[in-house]
N, C-alpha and C positions, 0 to 999 in steps of 0.2 A: 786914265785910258781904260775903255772898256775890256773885259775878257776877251778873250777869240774862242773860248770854247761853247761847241755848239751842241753840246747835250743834253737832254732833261731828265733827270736823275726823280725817282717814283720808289722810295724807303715806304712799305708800306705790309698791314695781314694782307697776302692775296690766299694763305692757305693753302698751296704747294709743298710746302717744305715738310709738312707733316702729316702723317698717316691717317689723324684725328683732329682736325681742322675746328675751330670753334665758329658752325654756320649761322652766320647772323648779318645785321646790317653793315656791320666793318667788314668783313670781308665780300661781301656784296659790292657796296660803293666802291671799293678800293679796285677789285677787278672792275668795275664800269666804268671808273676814270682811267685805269690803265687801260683797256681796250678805245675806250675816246681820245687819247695820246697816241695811241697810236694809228689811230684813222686821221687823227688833222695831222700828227707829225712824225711821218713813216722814219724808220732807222734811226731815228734821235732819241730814242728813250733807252734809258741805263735803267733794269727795274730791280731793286733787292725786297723779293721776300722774308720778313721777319720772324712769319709765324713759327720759326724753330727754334727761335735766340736766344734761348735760356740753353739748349742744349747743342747749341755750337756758337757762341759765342765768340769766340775767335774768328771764325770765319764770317759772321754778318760787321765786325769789325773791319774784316778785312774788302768786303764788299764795300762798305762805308765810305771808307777811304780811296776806293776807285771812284764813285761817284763825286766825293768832293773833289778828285784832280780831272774827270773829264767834262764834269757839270756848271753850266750860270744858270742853271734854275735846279732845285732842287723840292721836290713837295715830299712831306711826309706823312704817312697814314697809317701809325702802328695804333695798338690793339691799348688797352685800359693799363696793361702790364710794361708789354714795348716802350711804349713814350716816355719811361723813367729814365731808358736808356738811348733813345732815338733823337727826341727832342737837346739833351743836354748836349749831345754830341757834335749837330749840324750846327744849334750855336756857338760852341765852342770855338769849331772850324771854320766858322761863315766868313772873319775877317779873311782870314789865310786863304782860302776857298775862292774867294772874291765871288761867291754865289747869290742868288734871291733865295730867298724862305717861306714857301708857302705851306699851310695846314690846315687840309678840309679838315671838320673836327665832325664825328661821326658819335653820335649817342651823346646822353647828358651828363656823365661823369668828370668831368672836367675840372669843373669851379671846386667839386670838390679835393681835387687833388691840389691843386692849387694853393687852397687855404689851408691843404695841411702838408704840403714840402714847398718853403721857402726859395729853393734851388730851381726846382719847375718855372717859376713866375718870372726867377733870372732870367733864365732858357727862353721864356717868351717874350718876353719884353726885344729879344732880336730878331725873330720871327718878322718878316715883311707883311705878309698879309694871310687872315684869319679869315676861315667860311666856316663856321657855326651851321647849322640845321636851320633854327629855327631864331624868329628875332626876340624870343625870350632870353635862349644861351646866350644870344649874342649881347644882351643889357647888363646877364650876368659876368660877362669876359671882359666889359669895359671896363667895371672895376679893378682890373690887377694888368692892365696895358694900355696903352695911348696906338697899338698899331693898327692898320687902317681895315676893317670888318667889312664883308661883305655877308645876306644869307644866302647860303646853298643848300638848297633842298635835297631828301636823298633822292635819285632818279631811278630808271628801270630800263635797258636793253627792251626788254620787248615791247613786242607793237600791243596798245590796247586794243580792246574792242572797240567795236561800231558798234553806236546807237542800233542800228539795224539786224547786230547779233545778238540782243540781248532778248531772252525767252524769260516768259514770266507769266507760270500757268500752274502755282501753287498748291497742294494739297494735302490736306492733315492725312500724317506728322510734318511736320513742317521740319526740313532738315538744315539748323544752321551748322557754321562752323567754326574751328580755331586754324589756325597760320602761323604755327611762329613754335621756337624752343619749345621742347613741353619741360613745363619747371613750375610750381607751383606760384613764384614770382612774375609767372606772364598771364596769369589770371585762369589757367587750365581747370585747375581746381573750382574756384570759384566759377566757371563757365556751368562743370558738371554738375554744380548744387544749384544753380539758379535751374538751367533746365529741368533738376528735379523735383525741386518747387513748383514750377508750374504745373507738369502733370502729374506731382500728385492733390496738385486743388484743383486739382479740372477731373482726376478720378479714372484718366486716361492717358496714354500717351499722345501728349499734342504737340511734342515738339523730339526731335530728336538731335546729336551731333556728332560730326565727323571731326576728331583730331587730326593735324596734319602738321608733322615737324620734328625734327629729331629727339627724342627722350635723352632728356639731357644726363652725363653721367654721375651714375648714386642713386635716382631717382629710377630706375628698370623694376626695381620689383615694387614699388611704391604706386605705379602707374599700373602695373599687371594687373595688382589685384581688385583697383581702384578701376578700370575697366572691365573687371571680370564681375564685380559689386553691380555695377550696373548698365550690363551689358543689355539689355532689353531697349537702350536710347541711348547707348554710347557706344560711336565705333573708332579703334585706331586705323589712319589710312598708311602710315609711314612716310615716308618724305612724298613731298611733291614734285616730279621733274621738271623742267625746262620746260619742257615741249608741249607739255598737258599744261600746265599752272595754270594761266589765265581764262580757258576754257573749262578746266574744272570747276572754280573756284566760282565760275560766274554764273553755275546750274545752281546754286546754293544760295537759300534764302537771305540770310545776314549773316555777316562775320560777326563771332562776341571774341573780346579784343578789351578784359578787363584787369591790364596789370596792373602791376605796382612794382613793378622790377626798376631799382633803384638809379641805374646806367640807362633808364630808356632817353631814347634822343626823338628824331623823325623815324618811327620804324617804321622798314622793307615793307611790312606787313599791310599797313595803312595805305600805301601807295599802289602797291600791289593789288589790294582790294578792291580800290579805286576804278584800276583801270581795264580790272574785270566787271564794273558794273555792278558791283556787291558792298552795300552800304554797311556799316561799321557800329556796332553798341560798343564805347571802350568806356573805360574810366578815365574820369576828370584827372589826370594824372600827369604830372609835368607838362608836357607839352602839347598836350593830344586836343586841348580844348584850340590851339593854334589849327589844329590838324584836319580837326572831323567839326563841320558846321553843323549844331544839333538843331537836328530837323529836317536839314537839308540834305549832307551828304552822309547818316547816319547819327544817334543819340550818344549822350554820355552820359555816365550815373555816379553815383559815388563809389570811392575809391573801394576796394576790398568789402562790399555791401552786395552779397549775394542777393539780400530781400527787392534791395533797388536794382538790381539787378533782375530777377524775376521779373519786377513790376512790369520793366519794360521791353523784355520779353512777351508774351501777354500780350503787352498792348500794342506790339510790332504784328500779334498774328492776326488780331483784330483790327488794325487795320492795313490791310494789301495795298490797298490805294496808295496808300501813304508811304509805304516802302515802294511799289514799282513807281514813284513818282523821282525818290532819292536816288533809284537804280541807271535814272538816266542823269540825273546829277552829278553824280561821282564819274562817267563819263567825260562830261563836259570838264568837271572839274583837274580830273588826273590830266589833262595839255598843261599843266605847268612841270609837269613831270619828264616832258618829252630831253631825251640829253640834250642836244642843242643849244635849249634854251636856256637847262640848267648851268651849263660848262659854260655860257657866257663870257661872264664875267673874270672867271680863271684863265679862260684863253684870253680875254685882253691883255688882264697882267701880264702872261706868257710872252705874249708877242712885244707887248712894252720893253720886256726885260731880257731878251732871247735874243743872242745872235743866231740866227737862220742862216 
């Protein structure tokens, strides 16, 4: 006999709970799926944020446990940290619970957690149903479960541009930019030396850039002076809001988007780019070659290779054509990004598994 309970229970970083939130794609996705819960399923959603659960403890405990007695669907969406304590726990309670289990799984960290706590793999192997990013994680997660996968791409609340807002009337210096953590493992660093490669074999300034994203903490006086070094074609912007992001972003020649940051999954960053019309130089780097069609919705180069890096830089200013051609690309391209589409597949399950 089925449950009678008709809640949906969202354990997940929304970043609320703490004064210093870690902004990135987890806590991104996580409020996008909770705000899409609760537009298809008003009053039914039970949400506990995690983001403070090393330091109360007791209390995200104590939320836990209301969610498994008011819950038949439960999804979880904690952080690289969380999930040691998140995941172990709804499987634990799932028989008791009598709940479903589902797990967008946000960034590429995973497998390797996996292969190195034994206990995790238990945990997942009850898990109901698994939405990976991308369909590479998802070939790496069949190895350690039999449970049924679908891919979930990450999405974006905001509306994209129109083909018919995109301005594209270029002129040297040519101003790209970065998006995302500034941390040396999102490719910041190497952005700043590729840019400076090129003018200084061009003997001019030909290319300039705008950072934009939080300086990660440790890294403030490392980026200070590292901006103050070459401040003549480097500028810090500071966060990007809501309200500006996609109109910003989309006055600007190319994103460079060269990490090697070990956790990357589908970044915010890519998508975001996208649907402002702004094609993408990243590195070949986990999952990005799924992400960015080179050529079409922007290039990729080798990994941590500021030289290959440069090169194609360079060859982005020489030729315009060729980038306003991608600019309408990544337009076209970002509609699979739209929520709807993406939430799909997780609102079936939902409604399959959901007393309403």
């Amino acid at each position: 006999m089925r449950s009678k309970k008709k809640k949906i229970g969202l354990v997940g970083y929304l970043g609320y709970a703490t004064q210093n939130p870690i902004i990135g794609g987890q806590m991104s996705k996580t409020r996008g799926i909770l705000q899409e819960l609760e537009r298809t399923y008003p009053n039914q959603i039970v949400c506990v944020d995690t983001s403070n659960w090393k330091k109360d403890i007791v209390s995200l405990i104590a939320q836990c446990f209301r969610v498994v007695k008011q819950c038949d669907i439960v999804i979880i969406m904690p952080n690289k940290n969380g999930i040691k304590v998140v995941l172990p726990f709804f499987s634990l309670f799932k028989s008791a619970g009598k709940y479903s289990l589902a797990y967008p799984i946000v960034g590429g960290w995973l497998p390797g957690l996996l292969q190195k706590y034994n206990y995790l793999v238990k945990a997942i192997r009850k898990v109901d149903y698994l939405l990976p990013e991308t369909k590479q994680l998802r070939d790496e997660l069949i190895a350690f479960t039999n449970t049924p996968i679908d891919v979930m791409p990450i999405f974006s609340t905001r509306a994209p541009l129109k083909k018919e807002d995109i301005e594209f009337n270029p002129t040297e210096p040519f101003t790209f930019c970065t998006f995302s953590r500034v941390i040396p493992t999102k490719g910041i660093d190497d952005a700043i030396s590729a840019i400076y490669r090129v003018n200084k074999e061009k003997k001019r300034i030909v290319c300039k850039v705008d950072v934009w994203g939080p300086i990660e903490s440790g890294f403030t006086d490392h980026y200070q002076k590292l901006f103050s070094d070459y401040c003549d074609f480097v500028s810090y912007k500071g966060i990007l809001s809501s309200d500006e992001g996609l109109e910003k972003l989309s006055q600007y020649f190319m994103l460079l988007f060269p990490t090697y940051y070990a956790g990357e999954g589908f970044p915010t960053t890519i998508c975001e780019s996208m649907m402002a019309g702004l094609p993408v130089i990243a590195s070949n780097w986990r999952f990005n070659n799924e992400l960015v069609e080179d050529g079409k919705t922007g290039y990729l180069v080798e990994v941590h290779n500021t030289e290959d890096l440069a090169k194609r830089i360079l060859y982005a200013v020489e030729h315009k054509e060729e980038v306003k051609r991608m600019k309408f690309e990544c337009i076209e391209e970002c509609k699979r990004f739209i929520p709807e589409q993406v939430m799909q597949n997780l609102n079936e399950w939902i409604k399959s598994n959901h007393r309403d």
